[in-house]
N, C-alpha and C positions, 0 to 999 in steps of 0.2 A: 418348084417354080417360084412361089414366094420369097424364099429365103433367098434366091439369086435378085432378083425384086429390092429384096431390102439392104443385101451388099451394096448392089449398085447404088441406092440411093444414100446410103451412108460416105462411099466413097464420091461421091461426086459435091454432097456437100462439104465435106470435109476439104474435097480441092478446093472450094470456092470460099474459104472462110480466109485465107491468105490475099484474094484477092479483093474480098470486103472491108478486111482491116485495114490495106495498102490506100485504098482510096477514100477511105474514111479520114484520110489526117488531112489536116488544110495545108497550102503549100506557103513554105517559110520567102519571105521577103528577103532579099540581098543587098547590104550597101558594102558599096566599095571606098576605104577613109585610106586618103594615100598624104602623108603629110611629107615635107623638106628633112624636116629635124628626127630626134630618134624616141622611142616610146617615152622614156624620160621626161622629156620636153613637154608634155601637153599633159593638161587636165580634162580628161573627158567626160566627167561626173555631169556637166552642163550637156552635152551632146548625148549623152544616154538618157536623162532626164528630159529632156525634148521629146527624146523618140518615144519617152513612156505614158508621156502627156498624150501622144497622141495612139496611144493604145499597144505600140511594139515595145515586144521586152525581147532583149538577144536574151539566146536560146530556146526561146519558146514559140514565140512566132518571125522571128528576124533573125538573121546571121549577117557579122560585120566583119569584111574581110580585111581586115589592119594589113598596112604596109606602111614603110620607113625609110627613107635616103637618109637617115642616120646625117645630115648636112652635106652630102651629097650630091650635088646639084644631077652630075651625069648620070647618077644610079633610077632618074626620072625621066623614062621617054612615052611619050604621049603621041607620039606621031605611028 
């Protein structure tokens, strides 16, 4: 009777260590940078040093979702 005792409680924590680690990470910040021109064009060493001033670093706590109309005007609907 013990030993089913102690299966079970190994198997149950053993579930719950997947759902411990899952909620244990902080949830990443999203910016969305939608520019006219093409990655080429822009210097974003000012805009990431911004964001690090105020404590976000992409990859670690912030994801930045780059997009480009490459000069494009129509490749930009907003509507």
């Amino acid at each position: 009777m013990r030993r089913r005792d102690l299966i079970k409680g190994i198997a149950g924590s053993a579930a719950a260590w997947p759902l411990a680690a899952h909620a244990q990470q902080p949830a990443k910040s999203v910016i969305g940078l939608l520019q006219i021109g093409s990655a080429l064009s822009y210097d974003l060493s000012g805009f990431r040093q911004g964001l690090g001033d105020k404590g976000y670093v992409e990859g670690q706590n912030l994801e930045i979702a780059y997009r480009f109309a490459d000069d494009n005007e129509t490749r930009i609907c907003l509507s």
